[in-house]
C-alpha positions as CSV (number, residue, x, y, z in Angstrom):
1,X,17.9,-18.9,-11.4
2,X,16.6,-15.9,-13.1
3,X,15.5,-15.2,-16.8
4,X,15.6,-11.8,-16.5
5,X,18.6,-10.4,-14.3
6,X,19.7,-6.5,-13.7
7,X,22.2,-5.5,-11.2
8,X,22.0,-4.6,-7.2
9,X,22.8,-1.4,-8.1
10,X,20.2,-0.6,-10.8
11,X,17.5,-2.8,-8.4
12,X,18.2,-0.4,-5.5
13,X,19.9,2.8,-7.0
14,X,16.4,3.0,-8.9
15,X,14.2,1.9,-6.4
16,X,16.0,4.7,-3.8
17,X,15.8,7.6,-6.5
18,X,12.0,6.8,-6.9
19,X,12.1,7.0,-3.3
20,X,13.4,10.5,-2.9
21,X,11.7,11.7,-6.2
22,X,8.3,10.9,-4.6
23,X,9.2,12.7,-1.1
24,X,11.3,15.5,-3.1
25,X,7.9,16.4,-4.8
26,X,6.0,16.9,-1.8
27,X,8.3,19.8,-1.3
28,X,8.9,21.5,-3.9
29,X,6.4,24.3,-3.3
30,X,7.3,27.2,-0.9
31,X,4.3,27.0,0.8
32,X,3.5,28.8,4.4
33,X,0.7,26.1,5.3
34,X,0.4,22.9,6.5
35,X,-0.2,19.6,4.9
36,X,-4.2,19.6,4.9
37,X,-4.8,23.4,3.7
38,X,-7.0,23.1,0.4
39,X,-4.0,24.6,-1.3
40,X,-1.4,22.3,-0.1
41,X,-3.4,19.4,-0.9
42,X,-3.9,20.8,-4.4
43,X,-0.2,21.3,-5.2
44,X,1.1,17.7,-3.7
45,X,-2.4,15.9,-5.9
46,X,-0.3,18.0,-8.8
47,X,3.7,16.9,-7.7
48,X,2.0,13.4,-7.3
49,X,0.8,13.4,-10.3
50,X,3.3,14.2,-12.1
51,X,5.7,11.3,-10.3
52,X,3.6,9.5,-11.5
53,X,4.1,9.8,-15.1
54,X,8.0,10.0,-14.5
55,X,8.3,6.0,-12.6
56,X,7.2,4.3,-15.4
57,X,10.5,5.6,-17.2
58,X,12.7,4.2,-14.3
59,X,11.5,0.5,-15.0
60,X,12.3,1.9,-18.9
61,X,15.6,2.6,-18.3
62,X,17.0,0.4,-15.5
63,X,14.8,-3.0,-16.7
64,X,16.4,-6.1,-18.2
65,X,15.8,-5.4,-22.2
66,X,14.6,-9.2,-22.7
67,X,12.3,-8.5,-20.2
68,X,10.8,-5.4,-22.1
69,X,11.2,-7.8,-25.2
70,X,8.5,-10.3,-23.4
71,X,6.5,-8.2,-21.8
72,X,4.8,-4.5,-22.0
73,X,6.3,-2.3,-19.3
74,X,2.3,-1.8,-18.0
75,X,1.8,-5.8,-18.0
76,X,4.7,-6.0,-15.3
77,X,3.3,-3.0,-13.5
78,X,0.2,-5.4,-12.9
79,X,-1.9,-2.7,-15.2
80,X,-3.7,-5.9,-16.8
81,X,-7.3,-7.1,-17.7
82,X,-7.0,-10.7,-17.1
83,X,-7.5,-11.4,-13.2
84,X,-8.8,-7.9,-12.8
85,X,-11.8,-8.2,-11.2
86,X,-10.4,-11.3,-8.9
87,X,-7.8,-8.6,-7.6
88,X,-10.3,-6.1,-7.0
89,X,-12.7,-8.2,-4.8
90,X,-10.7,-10.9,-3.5
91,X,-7.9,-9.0,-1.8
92,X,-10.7,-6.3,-0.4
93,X,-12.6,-9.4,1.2
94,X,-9.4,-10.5,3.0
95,X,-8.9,-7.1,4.3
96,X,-11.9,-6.8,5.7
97,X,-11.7,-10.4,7.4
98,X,-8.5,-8.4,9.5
99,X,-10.8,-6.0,10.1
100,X,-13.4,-8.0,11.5
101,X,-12.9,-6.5,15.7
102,X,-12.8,-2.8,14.3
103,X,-15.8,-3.0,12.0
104,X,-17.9,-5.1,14.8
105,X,-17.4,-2.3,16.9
106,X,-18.9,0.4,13.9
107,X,-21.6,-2.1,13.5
108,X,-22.7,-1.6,16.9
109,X,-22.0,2.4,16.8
110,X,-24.2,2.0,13.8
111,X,-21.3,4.0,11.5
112,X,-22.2,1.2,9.6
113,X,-26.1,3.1,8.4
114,X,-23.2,6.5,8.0
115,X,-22.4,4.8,4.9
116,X,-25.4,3.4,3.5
117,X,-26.6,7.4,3.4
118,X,-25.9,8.8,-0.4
119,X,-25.0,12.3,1.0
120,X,-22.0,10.7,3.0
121,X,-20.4,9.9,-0.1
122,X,-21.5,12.8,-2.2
123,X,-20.0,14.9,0.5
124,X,-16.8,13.0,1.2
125,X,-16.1,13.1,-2.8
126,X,-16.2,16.9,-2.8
127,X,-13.4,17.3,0.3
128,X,-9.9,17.5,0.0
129,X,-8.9,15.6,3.0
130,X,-11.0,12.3,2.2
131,X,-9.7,12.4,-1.3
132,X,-5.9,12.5,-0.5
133,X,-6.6,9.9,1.8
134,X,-8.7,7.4,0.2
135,X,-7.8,8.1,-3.5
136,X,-4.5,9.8,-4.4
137,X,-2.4,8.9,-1.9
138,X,-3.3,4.9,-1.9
139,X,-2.9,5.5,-6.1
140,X,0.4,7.6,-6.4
141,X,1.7,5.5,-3.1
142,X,1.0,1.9,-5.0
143,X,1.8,3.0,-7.8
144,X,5.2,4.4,-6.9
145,X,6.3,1.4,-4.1
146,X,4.7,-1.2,-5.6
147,X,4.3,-1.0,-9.6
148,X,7.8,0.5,-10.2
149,X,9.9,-0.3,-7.7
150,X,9.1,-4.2,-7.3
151,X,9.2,-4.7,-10.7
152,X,12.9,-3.4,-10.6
153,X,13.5,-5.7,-7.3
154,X,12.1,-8.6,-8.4
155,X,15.1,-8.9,-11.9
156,X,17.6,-9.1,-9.0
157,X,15.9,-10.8,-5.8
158,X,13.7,-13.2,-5.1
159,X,10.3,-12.8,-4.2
160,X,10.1,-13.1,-0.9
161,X,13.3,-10.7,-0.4
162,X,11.7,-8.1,-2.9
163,X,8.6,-8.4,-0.8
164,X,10.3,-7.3,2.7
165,X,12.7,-4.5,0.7
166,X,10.4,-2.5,-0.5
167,X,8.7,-1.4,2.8
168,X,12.0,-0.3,3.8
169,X,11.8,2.9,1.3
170,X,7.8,2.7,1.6
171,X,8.5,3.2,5.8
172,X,11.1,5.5,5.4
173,X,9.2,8.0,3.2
174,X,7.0,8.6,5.4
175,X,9.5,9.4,7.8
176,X,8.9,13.1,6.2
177,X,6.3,14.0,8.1
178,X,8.2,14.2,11.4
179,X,9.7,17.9,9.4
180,X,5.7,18.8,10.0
181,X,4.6,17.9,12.9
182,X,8.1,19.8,13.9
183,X,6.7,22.6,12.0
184,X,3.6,22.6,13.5
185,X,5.0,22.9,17.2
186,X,5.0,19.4,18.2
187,X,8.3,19.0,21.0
188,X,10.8,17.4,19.1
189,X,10.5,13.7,21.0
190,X,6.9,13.1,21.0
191,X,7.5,14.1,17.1
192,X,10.3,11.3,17.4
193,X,8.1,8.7,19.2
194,X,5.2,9.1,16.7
195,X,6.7,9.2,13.5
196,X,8.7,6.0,14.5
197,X,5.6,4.6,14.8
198,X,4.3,5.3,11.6
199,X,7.4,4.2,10.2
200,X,6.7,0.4,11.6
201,X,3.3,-0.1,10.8
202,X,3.9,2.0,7.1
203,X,6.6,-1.3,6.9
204,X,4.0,-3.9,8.1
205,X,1.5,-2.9,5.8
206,X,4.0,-2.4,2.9
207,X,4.7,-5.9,3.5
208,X,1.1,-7.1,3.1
209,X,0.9,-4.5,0.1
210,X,4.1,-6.1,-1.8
211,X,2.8,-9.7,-0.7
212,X,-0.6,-8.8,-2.7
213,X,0.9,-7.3,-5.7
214,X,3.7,-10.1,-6.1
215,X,0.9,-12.9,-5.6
216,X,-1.9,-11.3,-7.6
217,X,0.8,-9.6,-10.4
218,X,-2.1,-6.4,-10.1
219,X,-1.8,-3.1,-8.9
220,X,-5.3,-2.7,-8.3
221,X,-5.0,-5.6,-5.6
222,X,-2.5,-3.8,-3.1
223,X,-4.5,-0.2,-4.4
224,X,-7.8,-1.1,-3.3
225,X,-6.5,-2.6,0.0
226,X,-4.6,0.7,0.8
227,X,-7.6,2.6,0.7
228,X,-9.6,0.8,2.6
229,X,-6.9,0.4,5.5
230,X,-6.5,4.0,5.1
231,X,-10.6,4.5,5.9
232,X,-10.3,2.0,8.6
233,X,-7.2,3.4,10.2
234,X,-5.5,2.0,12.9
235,X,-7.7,0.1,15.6
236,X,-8.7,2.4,18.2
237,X,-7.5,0.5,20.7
238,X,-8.4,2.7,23.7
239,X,-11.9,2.6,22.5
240,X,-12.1,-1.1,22.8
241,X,-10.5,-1.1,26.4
242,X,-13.7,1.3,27.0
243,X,-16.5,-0.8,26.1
244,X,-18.5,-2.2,28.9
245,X,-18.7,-6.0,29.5
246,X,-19.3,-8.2,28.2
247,X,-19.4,-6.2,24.9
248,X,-15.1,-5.7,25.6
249,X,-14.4,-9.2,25.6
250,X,-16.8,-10.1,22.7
251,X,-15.1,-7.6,20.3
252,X,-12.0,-8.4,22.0
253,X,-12.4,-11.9,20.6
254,X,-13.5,-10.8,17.3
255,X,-10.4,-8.8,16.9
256,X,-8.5,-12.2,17.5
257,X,-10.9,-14.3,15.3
258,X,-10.1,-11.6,12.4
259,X,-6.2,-11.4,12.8
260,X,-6.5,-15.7,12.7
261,X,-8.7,-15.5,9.9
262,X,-6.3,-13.2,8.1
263,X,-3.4,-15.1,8.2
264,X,-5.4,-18.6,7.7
265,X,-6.8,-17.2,4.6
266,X,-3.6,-15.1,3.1
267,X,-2.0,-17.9,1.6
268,X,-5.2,-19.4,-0.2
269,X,-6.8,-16.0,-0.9
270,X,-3.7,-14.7,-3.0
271,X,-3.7,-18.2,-5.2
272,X,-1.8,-16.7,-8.4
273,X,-3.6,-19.0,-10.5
274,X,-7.0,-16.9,-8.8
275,X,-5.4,-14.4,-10.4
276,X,-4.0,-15.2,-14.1
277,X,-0.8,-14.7,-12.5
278,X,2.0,-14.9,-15.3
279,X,4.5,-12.4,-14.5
280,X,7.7,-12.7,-15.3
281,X,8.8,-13.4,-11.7
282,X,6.6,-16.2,-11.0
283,X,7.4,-17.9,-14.5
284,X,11.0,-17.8,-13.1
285,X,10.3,-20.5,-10.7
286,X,7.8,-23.4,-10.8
287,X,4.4,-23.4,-8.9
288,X,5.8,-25.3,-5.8
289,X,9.2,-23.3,-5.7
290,X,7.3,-20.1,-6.3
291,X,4.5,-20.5,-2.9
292,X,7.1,-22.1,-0.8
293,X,9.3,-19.0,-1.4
294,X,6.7,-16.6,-0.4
């Protein structure tokens, strides 16, 4: 079935040391403060970093050597020109369209004129905090769980299984900060409860991520929807159970009519051929096999 083939143990052995080597580097300071002191940030931007420039080696190493023969290792990381600016835009406008109750509701907060104010974003570029959250984590994050590790999965599984593996170690790594909010003083099973919960929806969304970047074969596709989800956050959902009526049930529809609108819209939206698409993995089947498996 495959053309270029690696073993279980290289697919997952490699894709479990990234893994740990992304967490392990979070940690490696002896620091005293928590995760959003100015000097904590600055010394995980710095571990990050520096991951970074070690994954590539892993899909060196572990990869199929026909497959480095065929391709660059940055083409099968999806760092490419062709389709570029498809996976910038498209990708972002189907994000949004799942976003469609939440942003409604900014709309009529008029957040929405927040952002249309220069100083919000010359202000916001200068802290630590937004930074980590809409820029190096969504980067080092991506391109640890997404343009190394599926890479490695996809020479030994098929697409769609790739796609629902890789969450698991993108979930699990987060599991980490339950150690800081234990830290912090949290009791130990509210710390439980909430970091379970990040777990899930850290999988669900590393699901859509994978989807993106084995549809679009570009990182920049499953980067530039991580940030923005990371702005958007997750749907305040007790804020929408306090809006008056009939405003509550219009929104409440609108968060409907955006979920819908999402998942009408995935398959069509991530099109490979949108996209240039001609990675390795989807030459490995034809068209028909390749959307029917995924």
């Amino acid at each position: 079935m495959d053309l270029f083939q690696i073993s279980i143990y290289a697919s997952l052995g490699s894709c479990f040391s990234l893994s740990c080597l992304y967490v392990a580097s979070l940690y490696v300071w002896n620091v005293e403060e928590n995760r959003d002191h100015p000097s904590t940030i600055k010394k995980r931007f710095f571990s990050v970093f520096i991951v970074m420039l070690i994954s590539p080696l892993f899909i060196y190493l572990f990869s199929s050597s026909d497959l480095l023969k065929t391709y660059t290792i940055w083409y099968v990381m999806g760092l490419r020109i062709e389709g570029f600016f498809s996976a910038l835009i498209y990708p972002l406008l189907l994000t949004i369209v799942l976003f469609l109750g939440p942003l409604s509701v900014q709309l009529t907060n008029s957040i929405w004129k927040v952002y249309s104010e220069p100083m919000f974003w010359f202000i916001n570029c200068q802290n630590l905090l937004w930074i980590r959250n809409h820029i190096v984590a969504p980067l080092s994050e991506e391109f640890t769980f997404r343009a190394c590790m599926l890479p490695l999965l996809l020479q030994c599984f098929t697409p769609m299984t790739s796609i629902f593996i890789t969450p698991m170690f993108f979930g699990v790594a987060h599991l980490h900060h339950m150690i800081e909010r234990l830290r912090s003083g949290m009791d130990k099973r509210t710390a439980i409860i909430i970091s379970f919960f990040q777990f899930f929806y850290t999988s669900v969304f590393g699901i859509y991520s994978a989807y993106l970047f084995v549809r679009t074969g570009h990182f920049v596709a499953p980067f530039i929807a991580h940030a923005f989800c990371n702005h958007m956050g997750f749907p305040d959902i007790p804020d929408l159970i306090a809006q008056p009526e009939p405003k509550r049930f219009v929104f409440l529809i609108l968060y409907v009519l955006g979920l819908v609108g999402f998942i009408l819209l995935l398959p069509t939206m991530t099109e490979p051929t949108w996209y240039q698409n001609n990675q390795f993995w989807y030459n490995n089947y034809t068209k028909s096999a390749f959307n029917s498996s995924i």
